[in-house]
ZAMARGU-4260 file (C-alpha; in steps of 0.2 Angstrom, whole numbers, plus 5000, padded with zeros to 4 digits):
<rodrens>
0) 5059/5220/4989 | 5062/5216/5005 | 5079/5211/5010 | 5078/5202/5025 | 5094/5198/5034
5) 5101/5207/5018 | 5119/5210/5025 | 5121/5190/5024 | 5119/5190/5007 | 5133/5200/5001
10) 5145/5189/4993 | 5162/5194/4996 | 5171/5193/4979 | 5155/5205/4971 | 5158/5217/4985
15) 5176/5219/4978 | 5172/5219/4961 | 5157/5233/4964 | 5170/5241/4976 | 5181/5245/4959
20) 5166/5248/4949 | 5161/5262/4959 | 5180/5268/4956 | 5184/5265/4976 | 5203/5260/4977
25) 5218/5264/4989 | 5217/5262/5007 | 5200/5258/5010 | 5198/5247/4996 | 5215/5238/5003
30) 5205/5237/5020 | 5191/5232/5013 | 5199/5217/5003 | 5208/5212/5018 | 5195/5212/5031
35) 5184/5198/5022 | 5200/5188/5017 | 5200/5171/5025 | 5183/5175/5034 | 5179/5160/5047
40) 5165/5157/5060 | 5165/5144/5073 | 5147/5141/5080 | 5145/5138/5100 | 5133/5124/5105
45) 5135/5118/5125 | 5152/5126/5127 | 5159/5118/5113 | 5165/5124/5097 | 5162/5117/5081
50) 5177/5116/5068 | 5177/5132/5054 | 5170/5137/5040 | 5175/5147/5028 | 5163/5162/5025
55) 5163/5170/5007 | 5146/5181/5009 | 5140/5192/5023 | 5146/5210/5031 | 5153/5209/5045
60) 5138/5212/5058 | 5140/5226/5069 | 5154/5235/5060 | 5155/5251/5058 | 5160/5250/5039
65) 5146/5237/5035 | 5131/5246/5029 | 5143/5256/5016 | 5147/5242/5013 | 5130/5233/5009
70) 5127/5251/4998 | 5141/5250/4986 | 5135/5231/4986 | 5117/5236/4980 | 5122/5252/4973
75) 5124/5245/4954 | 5106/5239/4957 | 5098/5256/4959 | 5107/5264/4947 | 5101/5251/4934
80) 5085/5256/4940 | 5088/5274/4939 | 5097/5274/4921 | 5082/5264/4915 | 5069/5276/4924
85) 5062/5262/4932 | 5051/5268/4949 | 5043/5282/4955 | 5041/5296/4944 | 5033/5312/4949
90) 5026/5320/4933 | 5043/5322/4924 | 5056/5319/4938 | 5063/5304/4941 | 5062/5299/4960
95) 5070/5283/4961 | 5067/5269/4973 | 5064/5271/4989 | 5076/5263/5000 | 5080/5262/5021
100) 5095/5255/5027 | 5091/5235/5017 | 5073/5239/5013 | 5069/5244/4995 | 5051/5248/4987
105) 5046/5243/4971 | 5035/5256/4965 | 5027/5255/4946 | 5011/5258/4938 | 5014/5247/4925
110) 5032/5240/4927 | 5035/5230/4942 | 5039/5214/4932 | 5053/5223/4924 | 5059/5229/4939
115) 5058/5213/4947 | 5068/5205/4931 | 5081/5218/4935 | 5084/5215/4952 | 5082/5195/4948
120) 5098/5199/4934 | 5105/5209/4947 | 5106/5194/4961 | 5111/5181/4947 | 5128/5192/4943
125) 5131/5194/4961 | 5128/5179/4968 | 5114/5180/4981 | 5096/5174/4984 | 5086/5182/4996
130) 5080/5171/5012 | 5086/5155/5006 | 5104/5152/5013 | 5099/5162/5028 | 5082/5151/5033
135) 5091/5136/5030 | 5103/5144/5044 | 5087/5146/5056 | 5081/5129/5051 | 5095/5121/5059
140) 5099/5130/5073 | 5080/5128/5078 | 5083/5111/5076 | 5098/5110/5085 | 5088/5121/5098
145) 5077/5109/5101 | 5085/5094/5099 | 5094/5101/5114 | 5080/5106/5124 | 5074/5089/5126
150) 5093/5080/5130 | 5093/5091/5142 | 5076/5086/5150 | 5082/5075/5161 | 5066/5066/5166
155) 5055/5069/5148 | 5048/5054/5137 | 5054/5064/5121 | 5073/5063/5129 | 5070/5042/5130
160) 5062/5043/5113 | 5079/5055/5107 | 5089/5041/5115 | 5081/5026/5106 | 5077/5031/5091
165) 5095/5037/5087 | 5105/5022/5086 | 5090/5013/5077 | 5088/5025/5063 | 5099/5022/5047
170) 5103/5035/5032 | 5088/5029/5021 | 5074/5035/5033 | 5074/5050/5031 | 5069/5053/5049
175) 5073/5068/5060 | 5083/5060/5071 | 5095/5053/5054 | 5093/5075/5049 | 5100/5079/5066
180) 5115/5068/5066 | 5119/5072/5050 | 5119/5090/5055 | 5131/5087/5071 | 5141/5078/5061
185) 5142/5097/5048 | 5144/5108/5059 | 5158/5097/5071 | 5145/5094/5085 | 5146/5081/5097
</rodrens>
């Protein structure tokens, strides 16, 4: 189970709820809650910023507090795992899943698809999908990427097609150039 770019899946209001299932209150629960209150981003393309948007899943990157937080997001997960003695078992004793940092191996001899099922229910109660949200991220901003890559070639015949292709294209093509306008327009680019 590989969860790639898994602290941008944590949805914000699970991380509560598992927060006071896993009986944390007081203070850090208070600074917890107020830290991702009114979460916004702002994305920088050519030195200008694009309007808000509201963030309501993802830890805080680089914070200090973010990887317990991203455990007592995924915690209720292994403990599902662990109260039905799902994954790796040596002889009697229970072993658990193997996990590192966002990583987690799936481990059975005859199993897995249960396990899978679990962690399947698991991200259905709390909101997230692994990869998809974030790829569609990447997606854009490589398309952004390039899109300014070749404005910024002065001299290219890509820039002259850029240029006169996006007046000429309408809604109901479907083209890339219609995708990339509709994607300035998303994210408050010029």
């Amino acid at each position: 189970m590989d969860a790639r770019k898994a602290f941008d899946i944590v949805w914000h209001l699970g991380l509560m709820r598992e927060m006071h299932t896993f009986d944390l209150n007081g203070n850090y629960w208070s600074f917890l809650k107020k830290w991702y209150e009114n979460l916004i981003s702002k994305i920088k393309w050519k030195g200008l910023l694009s309007k808000s948007i509201e963030e309501r899943q993802g830890v805080r990157q680089g914070g200090i507090r973010s990887p317990t937080a991203y455990k007592i997001f995924i915690n209720s997960l292994l403990q599902t795992f662990e109260r039905n003695q799902l994954g790796v078992c040596i002889g009697p004793i229970y072993c658990g899943i193997p996990t590192v940092a966002d990583d987690a191996v799936l481990i059975s001899t005859d199993e897995l698809q249960t396990m899978l099922n679990v962690q399947a229910d698991h991200a259905n109660k709390l909101r997230y999908l692994f990869r998809r949200i974030p790829i569609e991220g990447e997606i854009h901003k490589k398309i952004l990427k390039t899109f300014g890559n070749i404005i910024r070639n002065d001299k290219s015949v890509e820039r002259e097609i850029a240029f006169r292709q996006l007046p000429m294209k309408n809604e109901k093509s479907g083209s890339w150039f219609t995708k990339l306008h509709n994607l300035t327009e998303t994210y408050g680019l010029p």
